[in-house]
C-alpha positions in Angstrom: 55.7 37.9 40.2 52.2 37.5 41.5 51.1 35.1 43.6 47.2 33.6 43.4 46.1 31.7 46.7 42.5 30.1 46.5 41.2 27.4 48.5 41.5 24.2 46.3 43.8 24.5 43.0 42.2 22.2 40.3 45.4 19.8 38.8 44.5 16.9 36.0 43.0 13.8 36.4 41.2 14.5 39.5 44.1 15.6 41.5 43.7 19.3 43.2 45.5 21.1 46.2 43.7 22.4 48.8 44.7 25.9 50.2 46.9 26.1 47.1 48.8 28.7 45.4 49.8 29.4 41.4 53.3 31.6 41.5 52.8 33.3 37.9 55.8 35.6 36.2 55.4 37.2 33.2 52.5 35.5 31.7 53.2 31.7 32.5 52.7 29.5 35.8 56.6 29.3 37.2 54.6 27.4 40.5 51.9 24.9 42.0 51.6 24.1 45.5 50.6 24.7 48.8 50.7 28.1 50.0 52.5 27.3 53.0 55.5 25.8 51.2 54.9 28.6 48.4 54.4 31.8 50.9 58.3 31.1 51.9 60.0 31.9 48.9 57.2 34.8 48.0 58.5 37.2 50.5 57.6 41.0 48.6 55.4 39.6 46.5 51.7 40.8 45.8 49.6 38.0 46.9 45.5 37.7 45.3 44.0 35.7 48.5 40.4 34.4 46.0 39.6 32.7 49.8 36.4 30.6 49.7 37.3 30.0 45.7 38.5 26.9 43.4 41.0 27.7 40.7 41.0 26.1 37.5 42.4 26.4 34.4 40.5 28.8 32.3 37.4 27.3 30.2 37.4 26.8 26.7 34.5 27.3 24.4 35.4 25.4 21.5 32.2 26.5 19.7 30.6 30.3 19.5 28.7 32.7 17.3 29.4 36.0 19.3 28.3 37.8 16.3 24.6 36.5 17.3 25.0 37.5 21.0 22.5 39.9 20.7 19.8 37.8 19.4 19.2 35.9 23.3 15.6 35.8 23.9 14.6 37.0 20.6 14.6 33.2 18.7 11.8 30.8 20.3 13.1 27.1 20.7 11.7 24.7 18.0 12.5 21.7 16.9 12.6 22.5 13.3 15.8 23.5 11.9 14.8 25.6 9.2 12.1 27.6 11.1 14.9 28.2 12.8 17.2 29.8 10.5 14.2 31.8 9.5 13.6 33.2 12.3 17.1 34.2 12.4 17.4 36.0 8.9 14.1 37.5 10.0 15.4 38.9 13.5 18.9 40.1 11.9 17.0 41.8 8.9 17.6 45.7 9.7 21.5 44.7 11.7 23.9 47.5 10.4 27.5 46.8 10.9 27.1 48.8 14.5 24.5 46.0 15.4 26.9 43.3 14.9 29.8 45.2 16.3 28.1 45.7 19.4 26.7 42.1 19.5 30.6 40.5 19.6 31.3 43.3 22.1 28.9 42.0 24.2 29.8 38.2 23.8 33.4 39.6 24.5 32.3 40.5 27.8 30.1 37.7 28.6 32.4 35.1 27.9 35.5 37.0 30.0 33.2 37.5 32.7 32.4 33.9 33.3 35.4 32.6 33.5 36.4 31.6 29.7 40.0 32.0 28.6 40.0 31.1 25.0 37.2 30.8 22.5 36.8 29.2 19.5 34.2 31.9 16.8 32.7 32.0 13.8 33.2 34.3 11.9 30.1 35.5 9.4 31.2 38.7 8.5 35.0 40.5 8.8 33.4 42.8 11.9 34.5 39.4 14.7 38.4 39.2 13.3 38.9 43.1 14.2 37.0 42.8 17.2 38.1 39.9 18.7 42.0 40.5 17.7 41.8 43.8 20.1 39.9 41.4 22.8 42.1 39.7 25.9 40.5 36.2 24.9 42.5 33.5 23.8 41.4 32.7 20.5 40.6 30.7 17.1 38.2 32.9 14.7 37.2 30.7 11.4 36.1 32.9 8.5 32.9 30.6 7.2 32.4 30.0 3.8 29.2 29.0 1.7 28.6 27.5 -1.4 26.7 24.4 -2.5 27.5 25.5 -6.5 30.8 23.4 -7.3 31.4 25.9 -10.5 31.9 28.6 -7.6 34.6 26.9 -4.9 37.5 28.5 -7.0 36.3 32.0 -6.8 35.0 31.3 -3.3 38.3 29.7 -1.4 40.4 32.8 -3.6 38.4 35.4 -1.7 38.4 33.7 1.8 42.1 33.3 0.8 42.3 37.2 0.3 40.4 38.1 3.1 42.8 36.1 5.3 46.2 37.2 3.7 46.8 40.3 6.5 45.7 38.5 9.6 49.0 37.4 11.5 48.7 34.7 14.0 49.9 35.1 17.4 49.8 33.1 20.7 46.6 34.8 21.4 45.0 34.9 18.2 44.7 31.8 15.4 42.8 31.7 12.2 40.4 28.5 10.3 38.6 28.3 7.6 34.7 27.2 8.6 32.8 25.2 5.7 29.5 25.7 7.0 28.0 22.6 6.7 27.7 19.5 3.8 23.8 21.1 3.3 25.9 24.1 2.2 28.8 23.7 0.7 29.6 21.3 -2.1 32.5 18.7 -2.1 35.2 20.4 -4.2 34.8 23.9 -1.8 35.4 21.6 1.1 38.6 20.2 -1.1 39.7 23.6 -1.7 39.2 24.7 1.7 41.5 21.6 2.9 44.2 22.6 0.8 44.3 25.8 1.3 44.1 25.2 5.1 47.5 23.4 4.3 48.9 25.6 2.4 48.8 28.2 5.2 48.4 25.6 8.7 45.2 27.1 8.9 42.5 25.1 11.4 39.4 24.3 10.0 36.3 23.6 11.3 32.7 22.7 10.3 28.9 22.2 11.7 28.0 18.1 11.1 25.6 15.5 11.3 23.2 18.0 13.1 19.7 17.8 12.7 17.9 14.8 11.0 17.0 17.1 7.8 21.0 17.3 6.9 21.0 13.3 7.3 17.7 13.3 4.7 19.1 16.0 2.4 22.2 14.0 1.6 20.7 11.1 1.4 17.6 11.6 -0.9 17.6 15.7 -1.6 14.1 15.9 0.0 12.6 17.0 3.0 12.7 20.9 4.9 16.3 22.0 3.6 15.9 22.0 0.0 12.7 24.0 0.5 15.1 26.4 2.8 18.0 26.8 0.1 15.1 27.3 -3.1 13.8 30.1 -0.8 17.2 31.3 -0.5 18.7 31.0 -4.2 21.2 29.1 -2.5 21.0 25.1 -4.2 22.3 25.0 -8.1 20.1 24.0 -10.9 20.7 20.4 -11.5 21.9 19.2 -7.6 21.4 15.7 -6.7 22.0 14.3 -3.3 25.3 12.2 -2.8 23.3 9.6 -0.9 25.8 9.7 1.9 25.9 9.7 5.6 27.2 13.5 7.1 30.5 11.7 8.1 31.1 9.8 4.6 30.3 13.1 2.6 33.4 14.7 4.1 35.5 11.8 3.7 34.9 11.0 0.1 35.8 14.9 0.5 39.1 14.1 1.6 38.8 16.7 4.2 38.7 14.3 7.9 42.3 14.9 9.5 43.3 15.5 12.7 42.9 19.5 12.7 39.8 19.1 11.7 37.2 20.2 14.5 33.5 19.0 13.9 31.0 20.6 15.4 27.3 19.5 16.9 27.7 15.8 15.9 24.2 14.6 17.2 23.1 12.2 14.9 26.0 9.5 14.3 26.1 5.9 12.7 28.8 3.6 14.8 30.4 3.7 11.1 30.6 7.4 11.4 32.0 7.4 14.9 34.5 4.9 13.4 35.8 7.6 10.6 36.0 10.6 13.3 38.3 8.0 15.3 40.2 6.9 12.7 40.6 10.5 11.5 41.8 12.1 15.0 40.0 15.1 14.4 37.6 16.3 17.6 34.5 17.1 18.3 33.0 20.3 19.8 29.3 19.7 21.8 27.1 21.8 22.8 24.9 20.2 25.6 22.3 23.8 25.4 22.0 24.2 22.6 21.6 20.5 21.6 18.4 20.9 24.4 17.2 24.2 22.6 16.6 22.1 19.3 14.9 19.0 21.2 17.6 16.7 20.2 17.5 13.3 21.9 20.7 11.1 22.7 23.5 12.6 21.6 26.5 10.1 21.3 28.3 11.8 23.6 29.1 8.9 25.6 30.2 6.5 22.6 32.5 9.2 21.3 34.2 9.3 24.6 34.3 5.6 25.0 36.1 5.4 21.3 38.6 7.9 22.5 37.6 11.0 20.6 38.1 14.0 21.9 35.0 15.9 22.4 35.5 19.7 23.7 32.4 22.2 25.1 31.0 24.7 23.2 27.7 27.2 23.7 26.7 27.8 20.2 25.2 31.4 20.1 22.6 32.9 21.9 20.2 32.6 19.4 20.3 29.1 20.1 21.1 29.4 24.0 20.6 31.0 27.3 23.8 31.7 28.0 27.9 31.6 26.8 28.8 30.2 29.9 30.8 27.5 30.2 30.2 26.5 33.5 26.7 25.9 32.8 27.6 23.8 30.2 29.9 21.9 33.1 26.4 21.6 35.2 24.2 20.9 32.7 26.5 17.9 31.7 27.0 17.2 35.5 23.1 16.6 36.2 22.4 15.4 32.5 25.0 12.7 31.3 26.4 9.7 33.4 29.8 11.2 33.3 32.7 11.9 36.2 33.2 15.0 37.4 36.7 14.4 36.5 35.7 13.9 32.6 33.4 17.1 33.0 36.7 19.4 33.5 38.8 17.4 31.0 36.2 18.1 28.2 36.0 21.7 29.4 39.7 22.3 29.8 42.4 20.1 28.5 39.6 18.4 25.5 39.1 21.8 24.2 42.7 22.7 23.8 43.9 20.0 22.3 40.3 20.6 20.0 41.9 23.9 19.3 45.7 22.9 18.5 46.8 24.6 22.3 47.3 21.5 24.3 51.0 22.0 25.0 50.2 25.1 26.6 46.8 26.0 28.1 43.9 24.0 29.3 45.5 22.8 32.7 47.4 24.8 35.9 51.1 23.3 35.0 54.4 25.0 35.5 55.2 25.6 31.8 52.0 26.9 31.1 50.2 30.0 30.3 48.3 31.8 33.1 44.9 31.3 32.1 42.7 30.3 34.6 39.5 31.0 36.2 38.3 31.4 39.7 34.5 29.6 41.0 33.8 31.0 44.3 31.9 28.3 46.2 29.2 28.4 48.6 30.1 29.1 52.3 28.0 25.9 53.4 28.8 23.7 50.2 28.9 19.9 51.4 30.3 17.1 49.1 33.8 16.9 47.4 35.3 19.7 45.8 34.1 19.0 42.3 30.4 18.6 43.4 30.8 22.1 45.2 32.1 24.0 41.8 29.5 22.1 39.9 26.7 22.9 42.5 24.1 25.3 40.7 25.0 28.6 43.4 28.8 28.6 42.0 29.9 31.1 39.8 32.8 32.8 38.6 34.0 36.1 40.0 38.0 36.1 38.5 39.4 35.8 35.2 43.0 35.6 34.3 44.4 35.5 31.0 48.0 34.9 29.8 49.2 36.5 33.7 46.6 39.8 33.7 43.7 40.0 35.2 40.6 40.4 33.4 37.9 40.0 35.8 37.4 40.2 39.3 34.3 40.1 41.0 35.8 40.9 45.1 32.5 40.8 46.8 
């Protein structure tokens, strides 16, 4: 057994111990309390003192690209979605497989050491399964598929079928299926995606409703994206826009369910937040990256007030500063008229229930797995105990996963 003293342990719903301890054996908490009732019964037992810290249940990032990790600095911010992705194909041009390799590697690390337990990828290419399956993260990886050509969504979900045959799941590692988005894949591969997804409780997940040029490409087939997907041989001879909203596209698909995680979500009708409640299926935001783009008003707040579960994500950093979660925490935190309290949920508890894990990570319980994240604090930090981890000097300096440490910054 190992015990983990810090000074506050962060509970649910706004509750937290101060001077607290987590007893943890094997990889699951067996105890939460106060270290002076704890200490008793801990007699021979290695103690971790984090001192001038706040524990909390590791943080999830239901939303990441690690495969672009690499890319940080080297994509200028615009407001134009398809310069975007240009500048992106342009950038990635010469990658060899050693390119992307390293570029997960890197995430790995990033994400680990800043206090994320599980992760929720994309995967573009089969480099982020192997990678990530050898990595300590906790973790979903969605194989993406493309394909706006209907005649092709057969052949498509047979290979991403394939592809996905050898991977076992495991408490640490999941598989999805990730259409990519309803600009890029047509109705019947989003069908066959869905039952395939059944067929073999895969989770799916797919990028929605986010730019203004997705909303005009559906509804009348004009504007930047079809000029995009000419340039890339990528729209059939013959398309014609459904004339539907993001939200109705995917439920004339049949595919809105409650597994189903949707990701970005900036531009939403009330009609639209009415099927995503009606569905149960959650939503993944990412408050940087939504910046990065020059995106105005997300409907965070009326997704929250519907009661839809909305987890945090970073996106990728070519699209971001940073995979940090805790940034994402006190960007929200100075940003959006939200609690402290709802900050953590939606960084915690939000974005393991976004991820199918809410029975056993996302919050320091007995029953639960060890994963869970140290903020040291600043020595003169005023204000309650959530303003001081949300203050902009925080940071992370330990990182547990399922019982082992995998960070520890002892300065």
């Amino acid at each position: 057994m190992t015990v983990i003293k810090a000074k506050y342990i962060i509970l649910d719903d706004g509750k937290y111990i101060e001077n607290g301890a987590v007893v943890i054996e094997g990889t699951k908490i067996r105890k939460v309390g106060a270290f002076n009732e704890i200490k008793s019964s801990a007699e021979n037992t290695e103690i971790l003192d984090l001192k001038n810290t706040a524990l909390l249940p590791g943080l999830i990032n239901t939303h990441t690209h690690l495969d672009l990790t690499r890319l940080k600095n080297r994509i200028a911010p615009t407001n134009d979605f398809t310069h975007w992705v240009f500048q992106l194909v342009g950038a990635r041009a010469r990658w060899k497989a050693d390119d992307y390799a390293a570029s997960i590697k890197e995430g790995i690390t990033l994400c680990i050491e800043s206090g994320t337990t599980t992760i929720a990828d994309i995967a573009s290419s089969g480099h982020s399964f192997s990678l990530l399956e050898e990595s300590p993260l906790r973790k979903v990886v969605y194989k993406e598929i493309i394909g706006l050509n209907p005649d092709y969504a057969q052949k498509i979900i047979a290979k991403a079928s394939g592809d996905l045959s050898d991977i076992r799941a495991t408490d640490f590692y999941n598989i999805g299926l990730s259409p990519h988005a309803p600009y890029s894949v047509s109705k019947e591969l989003y069908k066959a995606a869905s039952r395939l997804a059944r067929e073999k409780n895969l989770l799916v997940c797919t990028h929605i409703a986010e730019t203004q040029d997705e909303i005009e490409f559906l509804a009348k087939g004009t504007g930047n994206l079809p000029v995009l997907l000419h340039k890339l041989r990528a729209i059939p001879d013959g398309w014609q826009p459904p004339e539907l909203k993001p939200l109705q596209y995917l439920s004339e698909a049949g595919v809105l369910d409650e597994k189903l995680l949707l990701i970005h979500c900036n531009y939403l009708t009330d009609e639209e937040i009415a099927l995503i409640r009606s569905s149960g299926a959650s939503v993944a935001f990412c408050p940087k990256s939504h910046r990065f783009f020059g995106h105005k008003n997300h409907p965070l707040l009326k997704l929250l007030g519907e009661g839809i579960n909305v987890g945090l994500g970073t996106d990728s950093l070519a699209s971001n500063d940073t995979l940090d979660i805790l940034q994402e925490m006190k960007f929200l935190y100075t940003h959006y008229l939200l609690s402290s309290e709802t900050i953590f949920s939606i960084a915690t508890k939000n974005g393991a229930k976004a991820l199918g894990m809410e029975t056993h990570v996302g919050q320091i319980k007995e029953g639960f797995e060890a994963d869970m994240c140290g903020i040291r604090l600043a020595e003169n930090a005023t204000g309650n105990v959530y303003s001081q981890i949300l203050d902009a000097s925080s940071k992370n300096i330990f990182t547990m996963i399922a019982g082992s440490v995998c960070y520890y910054a002892n300065e």
